[in-house]
Residue frames as a rotation matrix with the C-alpha (Angstrom) as fourth column:
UNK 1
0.650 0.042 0.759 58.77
-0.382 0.881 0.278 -0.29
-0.657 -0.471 0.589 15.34
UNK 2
0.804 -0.496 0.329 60.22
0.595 0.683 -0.425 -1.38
-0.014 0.537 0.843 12.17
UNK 3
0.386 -0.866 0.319 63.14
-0.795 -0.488 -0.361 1.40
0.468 -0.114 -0.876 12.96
UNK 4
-0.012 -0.476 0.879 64.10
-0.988 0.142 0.063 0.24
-0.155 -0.868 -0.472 16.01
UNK 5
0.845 -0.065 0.530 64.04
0.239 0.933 -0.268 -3.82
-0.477 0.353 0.805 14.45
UNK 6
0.807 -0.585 0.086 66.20
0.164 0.082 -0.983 -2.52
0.568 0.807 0.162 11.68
UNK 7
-0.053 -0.831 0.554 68.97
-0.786 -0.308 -0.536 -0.63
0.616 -0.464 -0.636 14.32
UNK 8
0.639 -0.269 0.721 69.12
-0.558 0.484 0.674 -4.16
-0.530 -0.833 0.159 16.35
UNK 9
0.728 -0.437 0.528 69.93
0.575 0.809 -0.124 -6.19
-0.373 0.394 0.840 13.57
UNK 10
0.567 -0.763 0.310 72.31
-0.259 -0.522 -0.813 -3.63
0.782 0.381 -0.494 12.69
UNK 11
0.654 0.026 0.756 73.33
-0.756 -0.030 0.654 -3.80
0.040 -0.999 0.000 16.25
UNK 12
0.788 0.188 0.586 73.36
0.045 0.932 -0.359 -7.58
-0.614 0.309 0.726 16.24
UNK 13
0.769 -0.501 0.398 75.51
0.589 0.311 -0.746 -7.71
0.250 0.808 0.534 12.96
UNK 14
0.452 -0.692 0.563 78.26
-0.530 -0.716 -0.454 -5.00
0.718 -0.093 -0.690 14.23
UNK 15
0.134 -0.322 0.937 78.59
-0.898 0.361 0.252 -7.04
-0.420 -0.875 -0.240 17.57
UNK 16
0.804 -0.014 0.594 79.18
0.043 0.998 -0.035 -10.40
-0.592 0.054 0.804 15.62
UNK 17
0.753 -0.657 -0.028 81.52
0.547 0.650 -0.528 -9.17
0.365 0.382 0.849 13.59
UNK 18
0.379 -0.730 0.568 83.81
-0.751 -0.601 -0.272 -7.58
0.540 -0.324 -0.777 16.39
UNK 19
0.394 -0.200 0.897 83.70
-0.688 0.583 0.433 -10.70
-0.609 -0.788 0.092 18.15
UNK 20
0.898 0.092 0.431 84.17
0.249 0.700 -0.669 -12.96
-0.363 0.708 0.605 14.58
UNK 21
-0.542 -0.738 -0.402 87.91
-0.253 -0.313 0.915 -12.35
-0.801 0.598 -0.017 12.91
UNK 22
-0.708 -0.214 0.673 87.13
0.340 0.732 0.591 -15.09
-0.619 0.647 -0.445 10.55
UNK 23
0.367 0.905 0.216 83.59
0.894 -0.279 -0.351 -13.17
-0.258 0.322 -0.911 9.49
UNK 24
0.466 -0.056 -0.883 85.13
0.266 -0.943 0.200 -9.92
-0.844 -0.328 -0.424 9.28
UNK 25
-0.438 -0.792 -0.425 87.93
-0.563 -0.127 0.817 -10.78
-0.701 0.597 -0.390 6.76
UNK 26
-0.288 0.545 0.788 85.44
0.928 0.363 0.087 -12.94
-0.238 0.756 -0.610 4.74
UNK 27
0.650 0.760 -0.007 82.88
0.670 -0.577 -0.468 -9.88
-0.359 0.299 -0.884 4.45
UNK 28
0.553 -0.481 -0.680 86.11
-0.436 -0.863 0.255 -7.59
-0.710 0.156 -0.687 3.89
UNK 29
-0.787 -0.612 -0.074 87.55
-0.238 0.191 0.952 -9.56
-0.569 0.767 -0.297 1.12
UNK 30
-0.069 0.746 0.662 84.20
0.965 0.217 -0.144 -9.70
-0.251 0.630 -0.735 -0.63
UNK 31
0.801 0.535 -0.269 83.60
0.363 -0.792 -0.491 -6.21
-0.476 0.296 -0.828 -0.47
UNK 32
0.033 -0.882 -0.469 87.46
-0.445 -0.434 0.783 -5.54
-0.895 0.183 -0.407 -1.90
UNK 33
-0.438 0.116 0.891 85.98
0.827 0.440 0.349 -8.52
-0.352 0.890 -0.289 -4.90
UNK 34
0.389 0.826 0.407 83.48
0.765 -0.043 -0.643 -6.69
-0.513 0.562 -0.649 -5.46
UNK 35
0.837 0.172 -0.519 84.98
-0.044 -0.925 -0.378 -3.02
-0.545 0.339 -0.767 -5.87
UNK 36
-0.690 -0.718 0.095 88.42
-0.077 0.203 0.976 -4.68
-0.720 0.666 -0.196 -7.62
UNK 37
-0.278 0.412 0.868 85.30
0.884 0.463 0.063 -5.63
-0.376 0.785 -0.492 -10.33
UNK 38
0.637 0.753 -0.167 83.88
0.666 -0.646 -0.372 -2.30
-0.388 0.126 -0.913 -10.55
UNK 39
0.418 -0.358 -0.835 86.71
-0.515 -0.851 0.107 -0.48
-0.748 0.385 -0.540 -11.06
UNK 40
-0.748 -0.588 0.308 87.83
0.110 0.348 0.931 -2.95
-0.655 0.730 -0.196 -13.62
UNK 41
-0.017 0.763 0.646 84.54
0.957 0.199 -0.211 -1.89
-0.290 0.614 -0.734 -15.66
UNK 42
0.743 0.046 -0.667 84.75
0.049 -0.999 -0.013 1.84
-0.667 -0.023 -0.745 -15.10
UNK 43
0.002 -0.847 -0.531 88.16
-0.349 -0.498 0.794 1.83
-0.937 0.184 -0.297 -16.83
């Protein structure tokens, strides 16, 4: 049960942001903050 919850909201969250530009490029310019921080620690 709690699979098959977890693989709608996956579901769910995959189909909002194909339909969402404006969500996509938010969540993709966080995840480009985040690893621009990491590798500025690693070095």
């Amino acid at each position: 049960m709690k699979r098959r919850m977890l693989m709608s909201a996956l579901g769910m969250g995959a189909a909002y942001l194909l339909r969402n530009k404006h969500a996509r490029q938010k969540l993709m310019d966080t995840f480009q903050s985040i690893t621009g921080k990491a590798r500025r620690r690693v070095r």
